[in-house]
C-alpha positions in Angstrom: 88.6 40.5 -105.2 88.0 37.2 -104.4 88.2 33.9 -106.7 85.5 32.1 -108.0 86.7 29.0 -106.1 86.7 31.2 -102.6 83.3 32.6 -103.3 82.0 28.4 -104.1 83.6 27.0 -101.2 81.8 29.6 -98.8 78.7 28.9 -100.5 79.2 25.3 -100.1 79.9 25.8 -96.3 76.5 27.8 -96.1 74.9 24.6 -97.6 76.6 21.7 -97.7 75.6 19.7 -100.7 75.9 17.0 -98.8 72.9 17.3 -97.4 71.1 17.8 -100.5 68.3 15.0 -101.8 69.6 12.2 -103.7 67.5 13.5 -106.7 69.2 16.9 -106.6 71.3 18.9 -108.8 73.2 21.7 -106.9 76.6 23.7 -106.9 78.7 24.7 -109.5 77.0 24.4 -112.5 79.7 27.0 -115.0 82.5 28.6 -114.1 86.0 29.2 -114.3 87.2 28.4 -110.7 90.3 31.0 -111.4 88.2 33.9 -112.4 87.4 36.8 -109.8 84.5 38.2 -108.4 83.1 41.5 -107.9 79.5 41.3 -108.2 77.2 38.6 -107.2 72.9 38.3 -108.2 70.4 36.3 -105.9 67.6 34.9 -107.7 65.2 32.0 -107.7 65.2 30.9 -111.2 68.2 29.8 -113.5 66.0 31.4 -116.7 67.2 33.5 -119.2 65.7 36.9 -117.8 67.9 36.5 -114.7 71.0 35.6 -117.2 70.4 39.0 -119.0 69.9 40.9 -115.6 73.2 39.7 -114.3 75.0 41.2 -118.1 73.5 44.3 -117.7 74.3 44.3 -113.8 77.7 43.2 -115.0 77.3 39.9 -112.2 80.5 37.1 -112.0 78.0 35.0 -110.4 74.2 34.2 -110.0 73.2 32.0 -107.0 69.6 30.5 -107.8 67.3 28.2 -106.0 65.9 26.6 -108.3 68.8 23.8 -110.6 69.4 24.7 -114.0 69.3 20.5 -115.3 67.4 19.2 -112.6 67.1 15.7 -114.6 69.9 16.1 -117.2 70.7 16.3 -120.4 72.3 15.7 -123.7 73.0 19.0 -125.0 73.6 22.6 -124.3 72.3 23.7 -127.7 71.4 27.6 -127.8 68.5 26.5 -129.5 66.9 25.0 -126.0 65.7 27.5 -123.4 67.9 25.8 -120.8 70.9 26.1 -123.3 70.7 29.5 -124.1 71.0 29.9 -120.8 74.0 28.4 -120.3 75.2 30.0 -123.5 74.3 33.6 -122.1 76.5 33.2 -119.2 79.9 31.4 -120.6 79.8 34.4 -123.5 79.5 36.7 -120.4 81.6 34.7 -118.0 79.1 34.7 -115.7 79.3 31.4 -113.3 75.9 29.7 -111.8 75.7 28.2 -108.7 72.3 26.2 -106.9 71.2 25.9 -103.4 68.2 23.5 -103.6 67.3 20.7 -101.1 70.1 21.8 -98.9 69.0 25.3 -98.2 65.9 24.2 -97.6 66.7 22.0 -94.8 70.0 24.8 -93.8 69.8 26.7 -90.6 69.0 29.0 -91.4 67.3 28.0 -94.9 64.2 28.5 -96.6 61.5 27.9 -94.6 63.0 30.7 -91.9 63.6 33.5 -94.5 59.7 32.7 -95.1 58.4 32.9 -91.6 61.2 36.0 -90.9 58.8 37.5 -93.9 55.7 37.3 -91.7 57.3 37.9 -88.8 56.4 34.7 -86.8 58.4 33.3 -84.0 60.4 29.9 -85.2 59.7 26.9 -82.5 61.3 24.2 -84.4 61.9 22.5 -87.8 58.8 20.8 -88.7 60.6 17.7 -90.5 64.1 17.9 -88.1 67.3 16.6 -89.5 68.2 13.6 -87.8 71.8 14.3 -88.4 71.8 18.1 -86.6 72.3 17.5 -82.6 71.6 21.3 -82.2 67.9 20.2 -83.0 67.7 23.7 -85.5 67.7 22.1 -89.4 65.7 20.2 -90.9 62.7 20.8 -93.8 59.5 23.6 -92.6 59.3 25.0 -89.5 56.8 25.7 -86.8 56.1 28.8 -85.9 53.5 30.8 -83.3 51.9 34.5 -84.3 52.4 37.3 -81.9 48.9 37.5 -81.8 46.2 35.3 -82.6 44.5 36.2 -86.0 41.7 34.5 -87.8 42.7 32.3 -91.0 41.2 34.7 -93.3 43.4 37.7 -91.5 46.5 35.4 -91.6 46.7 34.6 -95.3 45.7 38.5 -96.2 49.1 39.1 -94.2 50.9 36.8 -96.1 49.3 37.7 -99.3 50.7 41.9 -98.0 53.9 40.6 -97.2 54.6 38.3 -99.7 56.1 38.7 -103.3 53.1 40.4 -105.5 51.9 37.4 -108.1 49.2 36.8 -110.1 48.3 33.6 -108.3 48.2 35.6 -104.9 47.3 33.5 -101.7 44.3 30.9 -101.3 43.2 29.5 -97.9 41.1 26.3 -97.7 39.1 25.6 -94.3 37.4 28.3 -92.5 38.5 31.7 -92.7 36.7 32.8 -89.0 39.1 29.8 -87.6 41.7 31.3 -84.6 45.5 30.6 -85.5 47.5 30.8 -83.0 50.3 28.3 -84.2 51.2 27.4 -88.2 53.8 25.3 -89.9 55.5 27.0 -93.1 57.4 25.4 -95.7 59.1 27.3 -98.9 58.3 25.5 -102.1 56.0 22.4 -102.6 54.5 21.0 -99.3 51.6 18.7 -99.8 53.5 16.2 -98.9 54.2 16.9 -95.4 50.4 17.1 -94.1 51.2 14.0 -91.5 53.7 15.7 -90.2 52.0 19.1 -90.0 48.8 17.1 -88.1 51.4 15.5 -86.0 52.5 18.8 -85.1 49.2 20.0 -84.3 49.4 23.3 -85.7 46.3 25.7 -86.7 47.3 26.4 -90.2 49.7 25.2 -92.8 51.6 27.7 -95.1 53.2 26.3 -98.4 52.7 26.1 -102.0 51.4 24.0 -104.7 48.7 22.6 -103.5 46.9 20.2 -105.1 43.1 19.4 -105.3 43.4 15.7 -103.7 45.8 16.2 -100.6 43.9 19.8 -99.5 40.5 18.3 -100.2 41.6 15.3 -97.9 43.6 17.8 -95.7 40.6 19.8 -95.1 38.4 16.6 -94.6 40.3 14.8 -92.5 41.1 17.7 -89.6 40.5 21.7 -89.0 43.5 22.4 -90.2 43.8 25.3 -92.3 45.7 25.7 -95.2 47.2 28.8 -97.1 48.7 28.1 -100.5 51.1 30.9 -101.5 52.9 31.2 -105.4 56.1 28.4 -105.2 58.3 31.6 -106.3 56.8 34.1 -103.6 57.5 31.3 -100.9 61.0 31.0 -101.8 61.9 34.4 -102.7 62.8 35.9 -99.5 65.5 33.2 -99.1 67.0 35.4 -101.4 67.2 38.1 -99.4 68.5 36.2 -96.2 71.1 34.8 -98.2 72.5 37.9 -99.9 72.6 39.2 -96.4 74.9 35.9 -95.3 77.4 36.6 -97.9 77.2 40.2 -97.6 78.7 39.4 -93.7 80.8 37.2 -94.8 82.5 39.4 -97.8 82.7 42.2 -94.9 84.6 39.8 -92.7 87.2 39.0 -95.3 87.6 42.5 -96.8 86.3 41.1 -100.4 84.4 43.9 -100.8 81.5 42.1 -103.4 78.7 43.8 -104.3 75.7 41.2 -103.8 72.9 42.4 -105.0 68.9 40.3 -105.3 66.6 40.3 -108.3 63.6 41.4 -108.2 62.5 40.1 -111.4 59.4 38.3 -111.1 60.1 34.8 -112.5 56.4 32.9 -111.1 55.4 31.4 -114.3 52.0 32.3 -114.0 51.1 35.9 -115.4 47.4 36.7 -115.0 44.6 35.6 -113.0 41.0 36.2 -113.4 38.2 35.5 -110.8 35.6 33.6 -110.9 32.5 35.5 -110.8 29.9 33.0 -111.9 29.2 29.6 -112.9 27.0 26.4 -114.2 25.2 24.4 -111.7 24.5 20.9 -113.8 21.5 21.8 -115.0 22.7 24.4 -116.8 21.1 27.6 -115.0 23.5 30.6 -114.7 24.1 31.0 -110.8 26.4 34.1 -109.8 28.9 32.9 -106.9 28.2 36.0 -104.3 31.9 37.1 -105.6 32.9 40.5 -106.9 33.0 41.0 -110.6 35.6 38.9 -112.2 39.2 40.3 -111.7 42.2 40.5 -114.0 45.0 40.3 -112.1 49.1 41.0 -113.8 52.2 39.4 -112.3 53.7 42.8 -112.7 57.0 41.8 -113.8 60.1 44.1 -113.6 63.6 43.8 -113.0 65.7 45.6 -110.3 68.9 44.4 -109.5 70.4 46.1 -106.2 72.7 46.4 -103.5 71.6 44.2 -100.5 68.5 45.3 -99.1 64.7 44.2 -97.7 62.4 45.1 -99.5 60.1 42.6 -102.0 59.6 42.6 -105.4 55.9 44.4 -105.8 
């Protein structure tokens, strides 16, 4: 079996924290560098859920998205969330390691694991990394359907082949609109809509997505937009990196057993529709929609050897 300091320094080769944000907080965040390791557990969150799915799975190491102490801190107290966490996994010796800002912008990172979930053809980063001369890393990607579908068909297919959340998948612009071409980015994108324009795709997938930048979005151009659950965009990373380290235990004979949660850590856990509402005046109007809705998260847990299919 491998040491904990072999297992980190092929991590670190798969994204250099180097080419993290200034702002971010990733790598080693616990662990003995002299302990081994047999089993390791993908997730995106650092919470305590996946801490208590990697003692029962009896994990050395969780790899998470998502930092741990993002801003920092003063104390590891087991009376905080965040340092019960940490708590959980010295007791267990259990070491934690992040891939943030430099698996999104890895190749390949984020933004590809999402598009090889929809099965779209990657052009090119949307945001390429000025550093990267093979013109393949860099933040979002662009990326062309096999077939053209309308916007409304396009975000039911991600909302199918997408992690199951109790957000589930919003488009803004109109849904009888022809995509041929979309940009995707993993995680929180409103911030890239000049670069998407530039690009001059048909539709945008990402997450997040607040009221000002789509109402402006939609305003300004066509463009349509599909916002996605942040955890549901990011989760099949998961997956694509298991599979990395599962290729590279093979090649060195480690033999780890690398497993992916499926425990559903999207912070939102129900969602109702809206079904009817107030016009000013205060007559009752209904919306045209079906009757209100009460949609569950579904959370479970299943930790397993490496394999492709989502949480539900």
């Amino acid at each position: 079996m491998p040491r904990l300091s072999e297992v980190i320094a092929t991590l670190d080769a798969l994204w250099p924290p180097e080419r993290a944000e200034q702002w971010d907080a990733v790598g080693t965040v616990c662990g003995d560098p002299d302990a081994t390791v047999s089993r390791v557990l993908f997730a995106v969150d650092p919470v305590h859920e996946i801490a208590e799915e990697a003692v029962k799975l009896g994990a050395d190491l969780i790899v998470t998205h998502h930092p741990l102490y993002l801003r920092g801190t003063s104390t590891v107290a087991a009376s905080t969330f965040k340092g019960r966490v940490v708590h959980t996994l010295i007791k267990h010796d259990i070491a934690l390691y992040v891939a943030h800002t430099n698996a999104d912008r890895a190749d390949p990172g984020v933004s590809d694991a999402l598009a090889g979930a929809l099965d779209l053809r990657i052009v090119a980063p949307l945001v390429p990394d000025a550093t990267d001369p093979t013109g393949r890393r860099g933040l979002g990607r662009i990326c062309e359907l096999d077939h053209p579908a309308t916007l409304r068909d396009f975000a039911a297919r991600v909302a199918h082949r997408l992690p199951a959340t109790a957000q589930g998948v919003r488009l803004a612009g109109d849904p009888d609109a022809l995509v041929r071409t979309v940009a995707v980015c993993g995680g929180s994108g409103d911030g890239l809509f000049d670069q998407v324009r530039a690009v001059g795709v048909d539709a945008f997938l990402t997450s997040d997505l607040r009221h000002h930048p789509t109402s402006e979005a939609t305003q300004h151009s066509p463009l349509g937009l599909v916002d996605a659950a942040h955890w549901a965009t990011e989760w099949p990373w998961c997956e694509q990196a298991a599979a990395q380290l599962d290729e590279i235990s093979d090649r060195h004979g480690w033999d780890l057993r690398v497993h992916v949660s499926k425990t559903v850590t999207d912070p939102w856990s129900a969602h109702h529709d809206s079904s009817a509402h107030h016009d000013p005046s205060g007559h009752r109007h209904s919306s045209g929609h079906p009757s209100s809705g009460h949609h569950s998260s579904g959370q479970h847990s299943s930790g397993h050897h490496h394999s492709s299919g989502a949480p539900n």
